[in-house]
N, C-alpha and C positions, 0 to 999 in steps of 0.2 A: 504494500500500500504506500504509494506517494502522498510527503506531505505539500500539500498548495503555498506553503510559505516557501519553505528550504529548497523543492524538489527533493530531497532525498525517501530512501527507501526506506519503508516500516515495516514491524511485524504485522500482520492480521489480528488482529485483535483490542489494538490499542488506541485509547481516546484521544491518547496527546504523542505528538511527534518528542522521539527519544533525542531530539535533537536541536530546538528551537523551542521547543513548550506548546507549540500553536494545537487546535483543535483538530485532530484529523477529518476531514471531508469523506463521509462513507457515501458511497454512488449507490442509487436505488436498482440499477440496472449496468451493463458492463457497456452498453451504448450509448449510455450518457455520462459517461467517465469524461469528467473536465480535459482539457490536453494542457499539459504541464509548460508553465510558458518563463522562460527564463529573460531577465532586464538584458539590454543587450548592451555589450562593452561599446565604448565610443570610439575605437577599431573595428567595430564588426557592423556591418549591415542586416538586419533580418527582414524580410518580406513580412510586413505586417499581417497578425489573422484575421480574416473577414468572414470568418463563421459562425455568427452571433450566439448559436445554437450552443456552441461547445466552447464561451467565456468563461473564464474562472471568477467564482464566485468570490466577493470582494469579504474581508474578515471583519466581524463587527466590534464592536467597543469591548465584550466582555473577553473576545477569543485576544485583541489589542492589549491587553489590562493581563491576561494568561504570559503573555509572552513578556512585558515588560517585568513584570513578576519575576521571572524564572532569571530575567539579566540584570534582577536588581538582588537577588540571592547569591549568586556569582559576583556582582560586583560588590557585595557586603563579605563574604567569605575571603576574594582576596584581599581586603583591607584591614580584614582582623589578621588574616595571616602575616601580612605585612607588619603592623602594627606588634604581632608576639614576636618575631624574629628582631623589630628592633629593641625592643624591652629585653629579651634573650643574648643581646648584646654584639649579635652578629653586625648590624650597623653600626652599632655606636663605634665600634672597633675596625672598621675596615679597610684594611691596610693602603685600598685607595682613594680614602679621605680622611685617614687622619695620621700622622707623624709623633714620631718619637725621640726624645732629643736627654741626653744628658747632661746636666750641670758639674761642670769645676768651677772649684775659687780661682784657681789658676792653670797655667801649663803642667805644672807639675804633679799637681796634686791630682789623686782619683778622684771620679766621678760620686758625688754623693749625693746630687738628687737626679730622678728619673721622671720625664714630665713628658705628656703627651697633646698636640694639641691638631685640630682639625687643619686641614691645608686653606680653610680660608680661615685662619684665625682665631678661630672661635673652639667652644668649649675648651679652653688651654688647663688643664688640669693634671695634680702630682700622683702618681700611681706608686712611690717611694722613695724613702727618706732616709738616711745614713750619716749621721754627723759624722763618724769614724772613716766614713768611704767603702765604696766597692771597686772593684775591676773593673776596669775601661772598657766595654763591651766595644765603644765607638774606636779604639784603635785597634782591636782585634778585625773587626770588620774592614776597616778601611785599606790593612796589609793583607788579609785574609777569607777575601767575599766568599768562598767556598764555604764558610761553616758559618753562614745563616741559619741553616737547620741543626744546626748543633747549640743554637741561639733560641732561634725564633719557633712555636710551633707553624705548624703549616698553615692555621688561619690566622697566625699574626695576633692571637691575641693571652699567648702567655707567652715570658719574657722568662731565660735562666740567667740568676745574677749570683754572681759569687761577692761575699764579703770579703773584706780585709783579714779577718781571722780565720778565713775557711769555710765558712759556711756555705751550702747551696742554699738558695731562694727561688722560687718561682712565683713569679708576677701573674696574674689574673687584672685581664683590664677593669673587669666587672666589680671587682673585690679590693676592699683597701686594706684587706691582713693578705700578708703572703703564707706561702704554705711551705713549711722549713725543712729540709731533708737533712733525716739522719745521716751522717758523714763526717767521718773522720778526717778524711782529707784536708792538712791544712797548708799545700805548696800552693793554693791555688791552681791548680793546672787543669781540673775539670772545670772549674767556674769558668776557664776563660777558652774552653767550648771544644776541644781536643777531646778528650776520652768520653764524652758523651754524645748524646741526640736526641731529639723526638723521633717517635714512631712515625710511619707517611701517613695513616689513619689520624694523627695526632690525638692518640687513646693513651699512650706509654710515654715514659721519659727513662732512657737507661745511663749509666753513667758509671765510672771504677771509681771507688771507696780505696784509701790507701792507709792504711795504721800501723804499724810496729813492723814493715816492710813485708808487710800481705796486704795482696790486690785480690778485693771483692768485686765482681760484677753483681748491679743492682737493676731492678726496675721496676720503675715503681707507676701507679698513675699521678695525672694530673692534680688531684687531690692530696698528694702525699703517701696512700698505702701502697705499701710495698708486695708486689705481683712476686716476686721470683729473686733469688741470691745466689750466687756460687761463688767460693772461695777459688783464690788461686787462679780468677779468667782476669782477665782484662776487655773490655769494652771496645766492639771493632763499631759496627754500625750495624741496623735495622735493615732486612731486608725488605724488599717493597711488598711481603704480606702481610709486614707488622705482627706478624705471629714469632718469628725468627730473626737472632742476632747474629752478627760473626766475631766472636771472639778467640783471642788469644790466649793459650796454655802460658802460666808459668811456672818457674821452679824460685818463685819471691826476687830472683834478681834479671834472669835473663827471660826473653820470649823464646818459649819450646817449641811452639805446635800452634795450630788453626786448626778452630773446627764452627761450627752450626749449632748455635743452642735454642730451643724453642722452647721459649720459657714459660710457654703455657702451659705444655705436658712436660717440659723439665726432661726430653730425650734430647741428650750429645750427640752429635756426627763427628768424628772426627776423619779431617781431611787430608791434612800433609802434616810433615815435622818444620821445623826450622831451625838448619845449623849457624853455631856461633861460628864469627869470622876473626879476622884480623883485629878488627872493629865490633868487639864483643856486644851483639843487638840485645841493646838495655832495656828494660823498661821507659828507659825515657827518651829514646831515639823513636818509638812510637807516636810521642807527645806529637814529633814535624812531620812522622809522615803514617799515619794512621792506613787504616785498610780501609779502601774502594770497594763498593759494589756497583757493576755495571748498574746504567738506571733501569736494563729490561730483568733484571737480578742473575741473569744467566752465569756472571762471570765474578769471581773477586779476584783486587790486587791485590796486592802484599807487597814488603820491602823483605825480600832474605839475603841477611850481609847486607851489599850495598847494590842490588841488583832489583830492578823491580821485576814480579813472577803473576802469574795469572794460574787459577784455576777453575773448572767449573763447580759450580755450586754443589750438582748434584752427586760430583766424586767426580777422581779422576788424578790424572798424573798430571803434574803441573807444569810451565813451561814459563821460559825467560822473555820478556816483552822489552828490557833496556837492562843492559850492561855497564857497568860504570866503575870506575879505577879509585872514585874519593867517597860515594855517596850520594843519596836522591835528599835534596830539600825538602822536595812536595810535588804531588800529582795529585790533580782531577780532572773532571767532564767538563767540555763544552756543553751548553744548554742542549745542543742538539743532537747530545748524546755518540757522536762519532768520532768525536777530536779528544785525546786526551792533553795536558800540556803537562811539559816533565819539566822541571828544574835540578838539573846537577850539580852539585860542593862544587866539582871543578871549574872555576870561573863563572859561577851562577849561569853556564848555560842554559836556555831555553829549545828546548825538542818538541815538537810535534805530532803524537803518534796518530795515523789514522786507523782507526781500529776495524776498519772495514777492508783496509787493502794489506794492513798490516804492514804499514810504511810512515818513517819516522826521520822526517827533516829537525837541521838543526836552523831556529830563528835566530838568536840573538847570543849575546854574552853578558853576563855584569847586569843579570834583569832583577830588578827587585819586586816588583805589583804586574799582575796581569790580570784583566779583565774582560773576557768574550763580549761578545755581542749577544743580544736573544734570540737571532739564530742559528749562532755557533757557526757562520761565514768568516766573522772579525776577528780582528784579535787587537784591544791597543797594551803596552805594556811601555814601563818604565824603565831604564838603565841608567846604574852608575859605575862611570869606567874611572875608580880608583879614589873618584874626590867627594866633595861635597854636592855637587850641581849633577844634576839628573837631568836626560832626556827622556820627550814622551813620542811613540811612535803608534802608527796606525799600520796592518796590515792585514790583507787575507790570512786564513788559516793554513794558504797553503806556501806562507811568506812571500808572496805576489804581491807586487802592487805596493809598493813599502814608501812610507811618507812619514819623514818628522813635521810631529806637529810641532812641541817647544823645546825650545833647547836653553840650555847652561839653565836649570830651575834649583830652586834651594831644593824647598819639598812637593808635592803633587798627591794633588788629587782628583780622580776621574771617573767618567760614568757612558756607557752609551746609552743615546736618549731611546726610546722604547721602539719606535720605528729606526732605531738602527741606522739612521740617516745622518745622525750626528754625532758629537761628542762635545760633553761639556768638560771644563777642569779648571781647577785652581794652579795656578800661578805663582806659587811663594816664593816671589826671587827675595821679595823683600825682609824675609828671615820671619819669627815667629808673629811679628803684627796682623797677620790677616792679608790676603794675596789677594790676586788679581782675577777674576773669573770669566773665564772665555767658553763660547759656543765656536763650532766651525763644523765644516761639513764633511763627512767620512772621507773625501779626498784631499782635503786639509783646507780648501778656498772658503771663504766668505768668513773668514775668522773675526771673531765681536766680542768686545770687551762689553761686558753686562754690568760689571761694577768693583767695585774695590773694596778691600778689607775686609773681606770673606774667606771663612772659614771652614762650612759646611753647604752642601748642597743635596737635593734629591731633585729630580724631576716630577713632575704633578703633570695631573690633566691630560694623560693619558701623550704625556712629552711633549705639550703644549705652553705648559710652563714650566718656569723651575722655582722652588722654594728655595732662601737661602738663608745665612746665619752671619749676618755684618759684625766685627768684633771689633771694638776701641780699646787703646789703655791698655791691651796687652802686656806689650814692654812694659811701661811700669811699673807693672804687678797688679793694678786692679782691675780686670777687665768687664767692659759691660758688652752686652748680646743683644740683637736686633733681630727678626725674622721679616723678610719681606719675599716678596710674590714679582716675577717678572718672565714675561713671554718670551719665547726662544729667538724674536726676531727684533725683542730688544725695546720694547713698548709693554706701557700699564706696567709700570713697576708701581708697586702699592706695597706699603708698613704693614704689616698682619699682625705685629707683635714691637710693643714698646722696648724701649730698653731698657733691661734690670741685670741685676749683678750675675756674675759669675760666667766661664765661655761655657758658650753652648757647643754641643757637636750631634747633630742629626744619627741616629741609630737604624733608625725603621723608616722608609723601608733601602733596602740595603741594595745597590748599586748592582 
């Protein structure tokens, strides 16, 4: 049975179209069945009907009143829905409307308050408070974007902060107590995001516990209770079912072994050994260069000695992916999942492995910061060859294409803007006061000075703008912090945030 509103098809037997609400039209005979007449697009021509006979019968006020009805029930259901999700905290938190920024008194001193505020300025509010200090979340990030997730959960709205004395904390936007985790640990070295993670479900938080030189893997929920423990592992990462972690055997001083722990059911895999070298692989040589899980989980890295190795997950014999005479600094993924980037001890090379062809150019020398692009095409990274002043370079992934952007720089800091079209960075020839901060275009033209004595930056508005953190009084020692808002093409610069005490540095979201 057709319904005369929608045209579409119905069951037999029903009053109301499963589909519009409208009063189904039941025909007293099968020859005077209305003929279903569709409005015609202003593209298409239809030969008007001139059948009077077999007109569709026009709906009247109560069948009119049926169907507004039924799209004012729908339009009320999503608006509560909407309205619990923002209550729920999912807006209020969403990582692309509102920023998170750190307070110091000064350069030197940790970060002791943590404050979040809306990208237009608005609800600017303290999510925690530290007169003693915590760990710089913001310079871990800034050297180290790859361990966001060992930071941030996956919707951005619980934060892992380490105190001064050791403690874990985790932040709830929602919530003005935090939730303290039991932990011995007091070198700080989980707090500041190495031997831990969130789950990719963002259900877990796992993390190594370190006391009288035994390494506990832990994990626990969001909430603080503790899911699962094993003595003697060490904390690799979460596989992407969030059921399963990769941890590290030890014998309390050195790493032995890798293996698979699902610490739901608490069943070990164990996959390979790992031999000591020259360079006895410590517990704390894991701290730089932790284990990799491919992002389709198929594959994990590893450091054995000073060689990076690959295995499959599901077992297997393992095999050598980079060779190296002094040491790996660090490796991970491009976004796009096919480019790993390697840094070697030996002159802080930079290598490129494509894990698809299984081919591995060498980029750079003397790189200190690298940062992909969002579609793992780019690559910009920093170099300093022996002194003070750094250069900043743009290139393919497959080192094609190679353009300095700035040269002779104190310090830097950089970002690609979201479409990948650009690249923003700070400029600090001028030593610790706040630098210079430039847009220019992924082939290096149109380069735009946006403003000065700048600190911090993120991109907004989907890299339409950028938000930023003006800082005065630096040198001195007393610094005050600004936040303002300005378009990528260098117009509508607008104050978002007054100035008040202490430098700011942008944490969330993270470059």
């Amino acid at each position: 049975m057709h319904c005369i509103n929608c045209g579409k098809e119905n069951e037999e037997g029903n009053q109301f179209c499963m589909y519009c609400g409208a009063e189904l039209y039941k025909p007293e005979a099968a020859s005077s069945e209305p003929e279903i007449v569709k409005e015609a697009t202003p593209s298409i021509q239809e030969k008007p009907i001139s059948t009077p006979e077999k007109k569709a019968p026009k709906l009247d006020q109560r069948k009119i009143l049926i169907i507004l009805g039924a799209t004012g029930i729908m339009l009320v259901a999503l608006i509560c829905i909407w309205t619990a999700v923002g209550f729920l905290g999912f807006q209020i938190f969403s990582p692309a409307e509102q920023l998170v920024y750190g307070i110091q008194e000064d350069l030197q001193n940790n970060v002791t308050v943590i404050m979040a505020v809306k990208e237009n300025g608005k609800d600017n509010k303290e999510l925690y408070s530290d007169n003693d200090g915590f760990r710089s979340i913001a310079i871990v990030l800034d050297y180290y974007p790859w361990l966001k997730n060992n930071i941030f959960s996956p919707d951005g709205k619980t934060i892992s902060v380490a105190e001064n004395n050791g403690d874990l904390l985790l932040l709830d936007s929602d919530s003005s107590v935090p939730v303290s985790v039991d932990i011995q640990d007091k070198t700080g070295i989980t707090g500041l995001g190495y031997l831990q993670g969130f789950s990719p479900d963002g259900q877990y938080f796992g993390f190594t516990d370190f006391d009288n030189n035994s390494f506990t893997t832990a994990i626990i929920d969001l909430q603080g209770n503790e899911v699962y423990s094993a003595d003697d592992r060490v904390f690799g990462a979460f596989l992407p079912d969030s059921k399963q972690i990769v941890a590290f055997e030890t014998d309390r001083e050195n790493v032995t072994g890798l293996g698979i722990l699902n610490f739901l059911s608490g069943e070990y895999t164990y996959l390979t050994g790992i031999e000591e070298s020259d360079t006895t692989y410590t517990i704390w040589f894991t701290v730089t260069s932790p284990v990799i899980v491919s992002p389709n989980g198929n594959t994990i890295y590893y450091i054995d000695g000073k060689n990076l190795m690959s295995i499959p997950t599901r077992g297997g014999s393992s095999s050598s992916v980079y060779e190296s005479d002094e040491g790996i600094n660090f490796a991970f993924f491009s976004p796009d999942e096919r480019t790993m980037a390697i840094v070697d001890r030996d002159g802080n090379s930079l290598y490129l492995y494509d894990t698809r062809r299984d081919e591995k150019s060498r980029i750079a020398n003397d790189v200190e910061n690298i940062v992909f692009s969002s579609n793992g095409r780019y690559l910009a990274y920093a170099t300093n060859e022996g002194n003070s002043e750094k250069d900043l370079y743009l290139s393919r992934t497959d080192g094609s294409d190679k353009v300095r952007i700035a040269r002779n720089v104190n310090w830097l800091k950089f970002a690609f803007s979201p479409d990948n079209n650009f690249i923003a960075y700070i400029d600090g020839s001028s030593g610790d006061a706040g630098g210079s901060l430039y847009i220019v275009r992924r082939d290096g033209s149109d380069s735009t000075r946006l403003d000065t004595g700048v600190w911090s930056f993120r991109f907004v508005n989907n890299g339409n703008s950028i938000v930023y953190i003006k800082v005065s009084d630096l040198d001195r020692g007393n610094p005050e912090s600004e936040i303002y808002r300005i378009g990528v093409n260098g117009r509508k610069k607008e104050r978002l945030l007054q100035a008040d005490d202490g430098l700011f540095t942008f944490i969330w979201p993270v470059p």
